[in-house]
PDB file of N, CA, C and O in Angstrom, chain B, residues numbered from 101:
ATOM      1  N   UNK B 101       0.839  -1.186   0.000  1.00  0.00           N
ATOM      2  CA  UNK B 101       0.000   0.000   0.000  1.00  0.00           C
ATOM      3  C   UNK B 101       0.879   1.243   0.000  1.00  0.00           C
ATOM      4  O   UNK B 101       2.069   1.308   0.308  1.00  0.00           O
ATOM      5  N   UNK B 102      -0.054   2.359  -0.463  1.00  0.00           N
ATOM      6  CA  UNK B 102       0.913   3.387  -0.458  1.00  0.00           C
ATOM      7  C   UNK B 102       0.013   4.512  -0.023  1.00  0.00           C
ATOM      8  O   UNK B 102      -1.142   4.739  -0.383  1.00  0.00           O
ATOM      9  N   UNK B 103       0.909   5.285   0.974  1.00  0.00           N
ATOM     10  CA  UNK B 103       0.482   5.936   1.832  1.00  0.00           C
ATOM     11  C   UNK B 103       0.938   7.369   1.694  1.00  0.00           C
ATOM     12  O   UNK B 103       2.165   7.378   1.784  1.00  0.00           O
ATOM     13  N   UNK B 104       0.462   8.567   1.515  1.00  0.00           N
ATOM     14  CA  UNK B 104       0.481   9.921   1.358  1.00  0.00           C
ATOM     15  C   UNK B 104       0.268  10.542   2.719  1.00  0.00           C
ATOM     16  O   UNK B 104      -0.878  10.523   3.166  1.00  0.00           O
ATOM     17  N   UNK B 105       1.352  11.154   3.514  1.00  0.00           N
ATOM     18  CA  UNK B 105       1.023  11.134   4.831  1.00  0.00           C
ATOM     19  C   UNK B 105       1.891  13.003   4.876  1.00  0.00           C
ATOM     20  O   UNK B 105       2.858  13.524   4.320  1.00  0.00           O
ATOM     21  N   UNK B 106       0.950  13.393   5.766  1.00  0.00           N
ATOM     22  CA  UNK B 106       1.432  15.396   5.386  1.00  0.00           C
ATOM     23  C   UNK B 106       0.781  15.893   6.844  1.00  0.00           C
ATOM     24  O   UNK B 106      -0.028  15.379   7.616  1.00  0.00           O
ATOM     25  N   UNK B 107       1.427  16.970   6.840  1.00  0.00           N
ATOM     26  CA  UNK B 107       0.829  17.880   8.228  1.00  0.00           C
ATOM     27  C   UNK B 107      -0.176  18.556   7.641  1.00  0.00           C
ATOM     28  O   UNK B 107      -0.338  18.466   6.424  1.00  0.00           O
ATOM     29  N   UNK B 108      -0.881  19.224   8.321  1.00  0.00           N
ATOM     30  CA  UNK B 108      -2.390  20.219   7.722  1.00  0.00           C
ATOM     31  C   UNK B 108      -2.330  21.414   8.403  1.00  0.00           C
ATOM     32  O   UNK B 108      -2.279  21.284   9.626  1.00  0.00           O
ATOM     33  N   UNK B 109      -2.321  22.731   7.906  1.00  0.00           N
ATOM     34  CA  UNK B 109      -2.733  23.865   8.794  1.00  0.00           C
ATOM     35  C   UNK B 109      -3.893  24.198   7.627  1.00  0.00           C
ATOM     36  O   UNK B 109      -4.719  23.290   7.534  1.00  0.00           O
ATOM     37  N   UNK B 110      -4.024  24.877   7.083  1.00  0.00           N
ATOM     38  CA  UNK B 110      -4.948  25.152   6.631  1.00  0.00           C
ATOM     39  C   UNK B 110      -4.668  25.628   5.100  1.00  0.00           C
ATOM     40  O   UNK B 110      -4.563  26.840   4.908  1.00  0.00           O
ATOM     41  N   UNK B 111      -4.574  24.959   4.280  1.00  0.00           N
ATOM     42  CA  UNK B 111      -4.322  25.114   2.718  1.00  0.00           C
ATOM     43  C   UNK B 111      -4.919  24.204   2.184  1.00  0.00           C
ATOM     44  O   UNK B 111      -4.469  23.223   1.592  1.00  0.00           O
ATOM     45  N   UNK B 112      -6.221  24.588   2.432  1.00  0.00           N
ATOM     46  CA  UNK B 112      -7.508  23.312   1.402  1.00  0.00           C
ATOM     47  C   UNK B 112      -7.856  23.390   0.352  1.00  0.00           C
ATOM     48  O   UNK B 112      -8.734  22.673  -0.129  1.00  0.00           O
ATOM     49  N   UNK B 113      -7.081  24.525  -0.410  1.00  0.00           N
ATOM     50  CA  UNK B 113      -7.155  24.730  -2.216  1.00  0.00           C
ATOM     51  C   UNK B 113      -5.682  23.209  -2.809  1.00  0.00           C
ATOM     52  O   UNK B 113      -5.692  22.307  -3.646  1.00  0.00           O
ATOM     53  N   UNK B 114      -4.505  23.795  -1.622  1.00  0.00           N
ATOM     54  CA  UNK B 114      -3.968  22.553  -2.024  1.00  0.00           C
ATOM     55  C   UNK B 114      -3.571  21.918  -2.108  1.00  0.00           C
ATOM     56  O   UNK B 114      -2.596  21.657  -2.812  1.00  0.00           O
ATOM     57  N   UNK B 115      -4.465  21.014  -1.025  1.00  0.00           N
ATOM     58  CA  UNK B 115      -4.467  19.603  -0.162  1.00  0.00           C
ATOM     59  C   UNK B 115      -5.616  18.858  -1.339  1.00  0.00           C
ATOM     60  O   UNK B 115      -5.365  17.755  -1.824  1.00  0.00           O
ATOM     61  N   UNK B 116      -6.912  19.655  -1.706  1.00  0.00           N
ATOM     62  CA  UNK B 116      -7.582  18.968  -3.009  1.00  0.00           C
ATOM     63  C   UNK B 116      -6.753  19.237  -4.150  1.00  0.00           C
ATOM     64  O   UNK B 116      -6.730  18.153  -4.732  1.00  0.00           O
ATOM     65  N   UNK B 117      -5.977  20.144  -4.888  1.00  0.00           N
ATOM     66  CA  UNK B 117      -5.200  19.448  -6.086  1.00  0.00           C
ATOM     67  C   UNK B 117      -4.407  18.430  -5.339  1.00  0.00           C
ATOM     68  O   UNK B 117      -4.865  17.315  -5.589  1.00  0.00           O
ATOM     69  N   UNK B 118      -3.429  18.382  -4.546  1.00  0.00           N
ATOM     70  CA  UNK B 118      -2.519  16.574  -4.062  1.00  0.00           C
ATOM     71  C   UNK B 118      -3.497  15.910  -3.997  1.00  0.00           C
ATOM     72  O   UNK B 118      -3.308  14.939  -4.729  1.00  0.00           O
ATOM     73  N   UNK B 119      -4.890  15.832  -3.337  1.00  0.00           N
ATOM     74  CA  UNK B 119      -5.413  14.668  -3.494  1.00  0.00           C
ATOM     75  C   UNK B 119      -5.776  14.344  -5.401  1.00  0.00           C
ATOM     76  O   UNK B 119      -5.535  13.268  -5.949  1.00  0.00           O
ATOM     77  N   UNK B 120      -6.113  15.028  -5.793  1.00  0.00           N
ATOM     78  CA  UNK B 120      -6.486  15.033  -7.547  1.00  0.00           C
ATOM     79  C   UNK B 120      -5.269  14.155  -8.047  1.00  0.00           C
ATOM     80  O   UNK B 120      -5.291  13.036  -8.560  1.00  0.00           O
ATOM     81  N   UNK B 121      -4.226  14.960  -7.757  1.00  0.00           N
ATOM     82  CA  UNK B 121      -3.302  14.577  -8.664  1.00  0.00           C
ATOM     83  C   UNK B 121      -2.577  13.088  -7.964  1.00  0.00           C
ATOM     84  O   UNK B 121      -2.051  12.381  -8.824  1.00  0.00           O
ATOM     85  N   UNK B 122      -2.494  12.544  -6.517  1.00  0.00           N
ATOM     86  CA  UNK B 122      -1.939  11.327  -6.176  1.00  0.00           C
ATOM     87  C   UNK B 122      -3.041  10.347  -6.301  1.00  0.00           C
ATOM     88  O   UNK B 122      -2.955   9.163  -5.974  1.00  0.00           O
ATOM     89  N   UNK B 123      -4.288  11.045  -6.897  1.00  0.00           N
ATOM     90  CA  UNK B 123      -5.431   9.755  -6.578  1.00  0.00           C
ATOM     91  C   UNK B 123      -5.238   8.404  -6.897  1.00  0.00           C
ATOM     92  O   UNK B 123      -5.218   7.505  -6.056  1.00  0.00           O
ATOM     93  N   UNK B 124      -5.090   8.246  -8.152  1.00  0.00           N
ATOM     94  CA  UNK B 124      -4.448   7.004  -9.271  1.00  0.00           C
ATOM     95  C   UNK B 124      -2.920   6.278  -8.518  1.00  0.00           C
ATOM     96  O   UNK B 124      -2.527   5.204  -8.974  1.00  0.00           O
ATOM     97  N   UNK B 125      -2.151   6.944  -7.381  1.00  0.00           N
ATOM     98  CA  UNK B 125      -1.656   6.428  -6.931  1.00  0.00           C
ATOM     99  C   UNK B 125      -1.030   5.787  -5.332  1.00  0.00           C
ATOM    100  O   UNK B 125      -0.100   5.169  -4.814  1.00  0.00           O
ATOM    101  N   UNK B 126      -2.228   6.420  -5.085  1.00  0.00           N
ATOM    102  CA  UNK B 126      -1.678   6.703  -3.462  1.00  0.00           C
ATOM    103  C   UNK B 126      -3.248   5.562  -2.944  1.00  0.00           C
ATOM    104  O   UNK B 126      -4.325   5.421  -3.522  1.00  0.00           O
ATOM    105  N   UNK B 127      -2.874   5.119  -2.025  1.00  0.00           N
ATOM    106  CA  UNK B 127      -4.095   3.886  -1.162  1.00  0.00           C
ATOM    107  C   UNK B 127      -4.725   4.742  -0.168  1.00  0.00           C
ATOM    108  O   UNK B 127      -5.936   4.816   0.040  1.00  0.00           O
ATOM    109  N   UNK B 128      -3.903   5.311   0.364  1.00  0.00           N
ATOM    110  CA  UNK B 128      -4.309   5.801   1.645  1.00  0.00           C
ATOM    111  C   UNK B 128      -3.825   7.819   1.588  1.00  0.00           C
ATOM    112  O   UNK B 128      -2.898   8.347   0.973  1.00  0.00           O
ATOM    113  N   UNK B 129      -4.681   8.343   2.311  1.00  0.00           N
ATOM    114  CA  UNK B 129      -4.218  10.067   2.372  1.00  0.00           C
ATOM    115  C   UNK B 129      -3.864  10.021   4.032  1.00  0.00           C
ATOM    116  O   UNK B 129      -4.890   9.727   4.647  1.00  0.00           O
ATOM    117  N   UNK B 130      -2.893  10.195   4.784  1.00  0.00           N
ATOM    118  CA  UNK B 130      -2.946  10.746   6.130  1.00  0.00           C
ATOM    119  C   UNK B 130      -2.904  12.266   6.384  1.00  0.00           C
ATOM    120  O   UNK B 130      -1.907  12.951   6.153  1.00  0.00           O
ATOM    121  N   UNK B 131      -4.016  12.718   6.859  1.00  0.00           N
ATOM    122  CA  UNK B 131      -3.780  14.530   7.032  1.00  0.00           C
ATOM    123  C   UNK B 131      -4.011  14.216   8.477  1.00  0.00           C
ATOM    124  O   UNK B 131      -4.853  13.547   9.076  1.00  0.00           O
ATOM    125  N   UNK B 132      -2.725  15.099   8.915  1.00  0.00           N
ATOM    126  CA  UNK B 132      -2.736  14.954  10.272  1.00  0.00           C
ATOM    127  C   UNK B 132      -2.391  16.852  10.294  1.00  0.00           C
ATOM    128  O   UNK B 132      -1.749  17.703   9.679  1.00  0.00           O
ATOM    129  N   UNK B 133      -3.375  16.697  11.521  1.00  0.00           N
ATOM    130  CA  UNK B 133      -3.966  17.889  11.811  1.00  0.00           C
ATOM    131  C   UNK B 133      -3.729  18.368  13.439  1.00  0.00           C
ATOM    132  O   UNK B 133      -4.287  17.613  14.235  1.00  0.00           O
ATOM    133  N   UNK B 134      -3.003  19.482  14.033  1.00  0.00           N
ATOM    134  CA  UNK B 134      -2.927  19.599  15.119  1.00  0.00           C
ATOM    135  C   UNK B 134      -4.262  20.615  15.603  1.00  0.00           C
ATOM    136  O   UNK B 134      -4.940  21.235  14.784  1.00  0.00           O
ATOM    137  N   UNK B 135      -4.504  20.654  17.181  1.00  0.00           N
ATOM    138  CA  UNK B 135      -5.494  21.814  17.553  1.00  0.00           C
ATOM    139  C   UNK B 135      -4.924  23.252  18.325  1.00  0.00           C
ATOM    140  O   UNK B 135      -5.398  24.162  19.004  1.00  0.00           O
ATOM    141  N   UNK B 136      -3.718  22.881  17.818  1.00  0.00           N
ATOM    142  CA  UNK B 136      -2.539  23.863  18.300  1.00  0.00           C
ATOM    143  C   UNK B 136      -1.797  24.225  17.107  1.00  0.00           C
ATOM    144  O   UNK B 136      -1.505  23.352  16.291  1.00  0.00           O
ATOM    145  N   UNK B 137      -1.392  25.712  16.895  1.00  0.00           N
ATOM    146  CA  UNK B 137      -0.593  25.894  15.998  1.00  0.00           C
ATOM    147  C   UNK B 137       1.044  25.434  16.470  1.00  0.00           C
ATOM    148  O   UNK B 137       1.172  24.706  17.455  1.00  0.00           O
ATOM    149  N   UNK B 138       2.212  25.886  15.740  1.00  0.00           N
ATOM    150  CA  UNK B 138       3.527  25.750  16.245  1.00  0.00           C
ATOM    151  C   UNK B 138       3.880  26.771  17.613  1.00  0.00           C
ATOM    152  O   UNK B 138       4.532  26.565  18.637  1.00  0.00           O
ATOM    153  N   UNK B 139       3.136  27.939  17.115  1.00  0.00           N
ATOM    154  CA  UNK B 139       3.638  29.013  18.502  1.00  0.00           C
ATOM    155  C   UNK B 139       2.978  28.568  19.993  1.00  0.00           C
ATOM    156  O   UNK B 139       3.371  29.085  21.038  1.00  0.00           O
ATOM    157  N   UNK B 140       1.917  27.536  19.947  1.00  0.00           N
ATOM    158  CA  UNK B 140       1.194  27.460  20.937  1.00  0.00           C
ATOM    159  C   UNK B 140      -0.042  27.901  20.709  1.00  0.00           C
ATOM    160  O   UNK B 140      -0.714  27.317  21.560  1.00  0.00           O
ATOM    161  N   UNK B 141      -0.861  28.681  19.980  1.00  0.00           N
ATOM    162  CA  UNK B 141      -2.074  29.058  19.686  1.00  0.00           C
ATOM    163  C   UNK B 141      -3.091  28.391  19.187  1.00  0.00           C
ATOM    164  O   UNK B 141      -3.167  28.041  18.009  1.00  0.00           O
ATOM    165  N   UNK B 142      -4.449  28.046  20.589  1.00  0.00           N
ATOM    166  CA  UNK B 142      -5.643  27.356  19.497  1.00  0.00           C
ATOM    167  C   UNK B 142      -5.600  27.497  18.196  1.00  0.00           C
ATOM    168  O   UNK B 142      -5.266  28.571  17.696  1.00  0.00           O
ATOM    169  N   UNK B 143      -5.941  26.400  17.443  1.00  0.00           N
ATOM    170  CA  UNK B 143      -6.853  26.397  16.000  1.00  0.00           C
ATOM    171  C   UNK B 143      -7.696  25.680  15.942  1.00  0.00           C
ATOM    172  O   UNK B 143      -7.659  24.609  16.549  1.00  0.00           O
ATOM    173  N   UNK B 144      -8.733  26.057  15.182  1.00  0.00           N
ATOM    174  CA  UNK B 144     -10.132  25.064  14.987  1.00  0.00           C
ATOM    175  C   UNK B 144      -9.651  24.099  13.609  1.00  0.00           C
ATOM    176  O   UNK B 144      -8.842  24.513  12.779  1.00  0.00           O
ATOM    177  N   UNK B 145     -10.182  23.005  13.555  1.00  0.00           N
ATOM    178  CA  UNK B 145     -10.039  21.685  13.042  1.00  0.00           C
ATOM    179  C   UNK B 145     -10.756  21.840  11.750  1.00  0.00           C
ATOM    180  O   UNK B 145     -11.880  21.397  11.511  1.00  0.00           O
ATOM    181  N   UNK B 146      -9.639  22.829  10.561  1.00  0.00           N
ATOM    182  CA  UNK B 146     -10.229  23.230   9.505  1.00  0.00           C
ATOM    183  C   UNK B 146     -10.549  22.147   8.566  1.00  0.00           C
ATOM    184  O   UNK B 146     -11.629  22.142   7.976  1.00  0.00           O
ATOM    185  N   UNK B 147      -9.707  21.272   8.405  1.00  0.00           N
ATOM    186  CA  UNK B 147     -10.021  19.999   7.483  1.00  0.00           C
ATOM    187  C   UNK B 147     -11.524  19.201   7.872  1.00  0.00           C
ATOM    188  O   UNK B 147     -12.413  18.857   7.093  1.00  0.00           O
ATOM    189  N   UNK B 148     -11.466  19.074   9.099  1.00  0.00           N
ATOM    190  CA  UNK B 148     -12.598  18.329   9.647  1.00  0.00           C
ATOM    191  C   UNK B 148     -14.193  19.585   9.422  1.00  0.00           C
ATOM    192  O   UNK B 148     -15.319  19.104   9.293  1.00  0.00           O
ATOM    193  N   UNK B 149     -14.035  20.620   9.418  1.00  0.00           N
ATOM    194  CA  UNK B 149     -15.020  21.580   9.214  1.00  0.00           C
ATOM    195  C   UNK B 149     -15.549  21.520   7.438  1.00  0.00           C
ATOM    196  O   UNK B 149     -16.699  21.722   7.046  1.00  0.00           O
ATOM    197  N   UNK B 150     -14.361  21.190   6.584  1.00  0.00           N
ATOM    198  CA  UNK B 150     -14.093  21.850   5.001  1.00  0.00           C
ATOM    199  C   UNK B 150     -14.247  20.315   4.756  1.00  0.00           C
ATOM    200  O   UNK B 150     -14.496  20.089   3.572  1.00  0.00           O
ATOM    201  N   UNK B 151     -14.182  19.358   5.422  1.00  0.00           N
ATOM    202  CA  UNK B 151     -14.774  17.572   4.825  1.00  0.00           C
ATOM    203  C   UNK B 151     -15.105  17.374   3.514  1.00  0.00           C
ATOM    204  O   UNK B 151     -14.603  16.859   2.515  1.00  0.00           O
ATOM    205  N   UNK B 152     -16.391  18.105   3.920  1.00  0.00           N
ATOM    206  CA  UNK B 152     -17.337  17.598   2.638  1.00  0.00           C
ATOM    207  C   UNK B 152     -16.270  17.636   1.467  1.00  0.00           C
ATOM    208  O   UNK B 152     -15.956  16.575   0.928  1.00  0.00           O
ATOM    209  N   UNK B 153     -15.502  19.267   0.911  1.00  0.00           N
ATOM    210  CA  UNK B 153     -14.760  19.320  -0.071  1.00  0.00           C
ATOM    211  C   UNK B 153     -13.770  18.091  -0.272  1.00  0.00           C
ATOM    212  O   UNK B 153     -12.902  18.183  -1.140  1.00  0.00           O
ATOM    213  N   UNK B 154     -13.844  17.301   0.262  1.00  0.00           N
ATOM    214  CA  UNK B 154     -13.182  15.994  -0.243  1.00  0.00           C
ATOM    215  C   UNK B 154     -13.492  14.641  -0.275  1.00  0.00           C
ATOM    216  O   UNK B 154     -12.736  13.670  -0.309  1.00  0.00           O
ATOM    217  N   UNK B 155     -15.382  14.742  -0.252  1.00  0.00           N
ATOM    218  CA  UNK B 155     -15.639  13.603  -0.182  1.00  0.00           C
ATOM    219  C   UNK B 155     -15.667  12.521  -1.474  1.00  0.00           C
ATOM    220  O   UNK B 155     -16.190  11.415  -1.338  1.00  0.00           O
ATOM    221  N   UNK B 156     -15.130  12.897  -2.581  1.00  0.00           N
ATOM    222  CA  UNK B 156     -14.524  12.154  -3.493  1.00  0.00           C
ATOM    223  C   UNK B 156     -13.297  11.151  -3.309  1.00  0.00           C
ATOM    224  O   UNK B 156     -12.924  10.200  -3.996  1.00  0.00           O
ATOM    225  N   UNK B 157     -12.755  11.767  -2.009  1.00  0.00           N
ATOM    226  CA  UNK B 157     -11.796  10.937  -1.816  1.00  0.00           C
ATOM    227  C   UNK B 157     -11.550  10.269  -0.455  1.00  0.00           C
ATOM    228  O   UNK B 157     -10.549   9.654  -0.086  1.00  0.00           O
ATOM    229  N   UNK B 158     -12.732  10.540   0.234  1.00  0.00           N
ATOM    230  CA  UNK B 158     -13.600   9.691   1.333  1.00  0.00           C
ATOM    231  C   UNK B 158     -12.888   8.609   1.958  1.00  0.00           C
ATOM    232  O   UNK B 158     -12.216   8.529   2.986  1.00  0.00           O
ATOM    233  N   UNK B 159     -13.265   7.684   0.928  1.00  0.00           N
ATOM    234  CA  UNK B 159     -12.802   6.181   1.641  1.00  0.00           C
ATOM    235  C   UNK B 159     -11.166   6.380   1.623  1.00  0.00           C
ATOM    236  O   UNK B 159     -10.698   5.330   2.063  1.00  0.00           O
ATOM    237  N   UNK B 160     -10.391   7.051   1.383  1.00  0.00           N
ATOM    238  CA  UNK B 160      -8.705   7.001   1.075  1.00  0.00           C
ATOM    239  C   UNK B 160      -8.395   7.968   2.073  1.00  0.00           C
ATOM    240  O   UNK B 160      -7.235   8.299   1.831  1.00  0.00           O
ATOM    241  N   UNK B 161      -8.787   8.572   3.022  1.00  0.00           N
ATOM    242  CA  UNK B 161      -8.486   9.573   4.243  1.00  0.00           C
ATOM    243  C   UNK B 161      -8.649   8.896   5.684  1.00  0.00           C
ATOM    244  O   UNK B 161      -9.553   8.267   6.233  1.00  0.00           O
ATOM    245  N   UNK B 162      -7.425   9.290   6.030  1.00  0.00           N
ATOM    246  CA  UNK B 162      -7.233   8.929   7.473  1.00  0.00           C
ATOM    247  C   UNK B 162      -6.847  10.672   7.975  1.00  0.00           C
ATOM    248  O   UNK B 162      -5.902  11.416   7.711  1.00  0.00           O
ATOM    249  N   UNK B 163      -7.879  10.804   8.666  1.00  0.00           N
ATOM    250  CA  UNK B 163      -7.485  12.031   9.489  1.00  0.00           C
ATOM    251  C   UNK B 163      -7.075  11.750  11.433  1.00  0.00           C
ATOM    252  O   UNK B 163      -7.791  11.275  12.314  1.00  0.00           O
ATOM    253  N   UNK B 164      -5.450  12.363  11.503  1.00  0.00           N
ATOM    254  CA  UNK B 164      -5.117  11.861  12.553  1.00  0.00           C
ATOM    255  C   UNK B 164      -4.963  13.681  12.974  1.00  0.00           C
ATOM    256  O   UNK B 164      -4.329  14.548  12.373  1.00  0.00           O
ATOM    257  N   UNK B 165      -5.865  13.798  14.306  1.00  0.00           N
ATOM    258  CA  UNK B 165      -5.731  14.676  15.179  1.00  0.00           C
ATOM    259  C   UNK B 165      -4.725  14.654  16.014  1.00  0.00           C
ATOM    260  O   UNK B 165      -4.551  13.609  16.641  1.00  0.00           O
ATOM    261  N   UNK B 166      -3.856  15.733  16.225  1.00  0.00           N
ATOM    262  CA  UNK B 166      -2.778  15.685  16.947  1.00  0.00           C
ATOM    263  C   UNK B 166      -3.191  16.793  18.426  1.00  0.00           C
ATOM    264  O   UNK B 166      -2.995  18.008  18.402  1.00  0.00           O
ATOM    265  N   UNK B 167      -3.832  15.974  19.737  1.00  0.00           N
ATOM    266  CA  UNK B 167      -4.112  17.315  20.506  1.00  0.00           C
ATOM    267  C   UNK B 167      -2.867  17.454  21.506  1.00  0.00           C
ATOM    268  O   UNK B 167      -2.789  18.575  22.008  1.00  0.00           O
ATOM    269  N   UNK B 168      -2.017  16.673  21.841  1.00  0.00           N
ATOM    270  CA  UNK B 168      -0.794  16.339  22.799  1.00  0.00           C
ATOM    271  C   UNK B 168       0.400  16.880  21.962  1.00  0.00           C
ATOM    272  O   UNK B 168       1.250  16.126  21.488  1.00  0.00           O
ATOM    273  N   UNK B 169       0.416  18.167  21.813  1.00  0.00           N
ATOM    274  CA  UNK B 169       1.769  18.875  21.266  1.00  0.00           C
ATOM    275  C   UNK B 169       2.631  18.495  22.512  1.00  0.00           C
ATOM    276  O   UNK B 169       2.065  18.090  23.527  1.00  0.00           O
ATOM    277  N   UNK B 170       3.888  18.609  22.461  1.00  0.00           N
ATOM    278  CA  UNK B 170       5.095  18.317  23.359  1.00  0.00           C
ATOM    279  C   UNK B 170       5.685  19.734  23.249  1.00  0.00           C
ATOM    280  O   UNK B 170       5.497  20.484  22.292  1.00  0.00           O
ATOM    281  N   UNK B 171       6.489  20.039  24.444  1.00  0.00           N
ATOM    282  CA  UNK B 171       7.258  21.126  24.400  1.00  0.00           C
ATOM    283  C   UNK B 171       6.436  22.409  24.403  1.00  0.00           C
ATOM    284  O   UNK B 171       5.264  22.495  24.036  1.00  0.00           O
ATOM    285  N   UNK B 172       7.162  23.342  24.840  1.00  0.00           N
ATOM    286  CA  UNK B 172       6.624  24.922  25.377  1.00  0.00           C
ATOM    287  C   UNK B 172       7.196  25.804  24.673  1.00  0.00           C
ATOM    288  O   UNK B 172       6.931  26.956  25.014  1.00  0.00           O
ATOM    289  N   UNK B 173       8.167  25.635  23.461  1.00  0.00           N
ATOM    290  CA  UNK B 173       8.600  26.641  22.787  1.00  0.00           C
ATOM    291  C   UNK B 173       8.298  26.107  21.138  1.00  0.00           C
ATOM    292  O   UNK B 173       7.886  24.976  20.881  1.00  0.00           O
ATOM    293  N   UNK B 174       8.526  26.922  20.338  1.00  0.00           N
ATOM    294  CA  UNK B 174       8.443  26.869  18.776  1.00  0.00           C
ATOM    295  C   UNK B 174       9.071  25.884  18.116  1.00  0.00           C
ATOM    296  O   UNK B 174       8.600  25.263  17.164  1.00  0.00           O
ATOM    297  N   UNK B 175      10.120  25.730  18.602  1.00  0.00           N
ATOM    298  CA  UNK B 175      11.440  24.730  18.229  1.00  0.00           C
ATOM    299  C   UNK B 175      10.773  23.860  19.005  1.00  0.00           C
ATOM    300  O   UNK B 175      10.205  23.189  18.144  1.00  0.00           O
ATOM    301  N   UNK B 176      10.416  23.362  20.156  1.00  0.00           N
ATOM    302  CA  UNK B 176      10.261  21.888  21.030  1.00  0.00           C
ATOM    303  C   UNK B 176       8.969  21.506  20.108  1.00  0.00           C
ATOM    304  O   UNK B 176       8.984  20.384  19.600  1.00  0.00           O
ATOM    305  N   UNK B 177       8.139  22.136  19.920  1.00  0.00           N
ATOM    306  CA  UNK B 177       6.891  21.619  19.245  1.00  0.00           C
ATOM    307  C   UNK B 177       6.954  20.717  17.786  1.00  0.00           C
ATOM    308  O   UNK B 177       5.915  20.312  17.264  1.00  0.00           O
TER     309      UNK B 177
END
């Protein structure tokens, strides 16, 4: 299997062209998504909100939430 595995902040114009264009080759999509930015700052769970825009590629998404950031500075995160 082949697995397409990426961090997510919020670029959902293009996270759907990579999905378009790896469709034909990729098994699996991993968007892993934190609820923390790098500086430490909430974010809301834009992929999981913007879904629908990828339900063409539905069954091939694994969305892994990351809520256990490590570290207290920019660099530790």
């Amino acid at each position: 299997m082949v697995y397409d595995c990426f961090q997510f902040f919020n670029e959902l114009d293009m996270l759907y062209i990579r999905m378009k264009v790896l469709n034909d080759v990729v098994d699996r999509f991993v968007v892993s998504e934190a609820t923390e930015t790098f500086s430490g700052l909430k974010k809301p769970l834009l992929f999981e909100e913007n879904r629908e825009m990828f339900r063409e590629f539905e069954h091939k998404i694994i969305h892994q939430v990351v809520e256990d950031t490590v570290g207290d500075t920019t660099h530790a995160r």
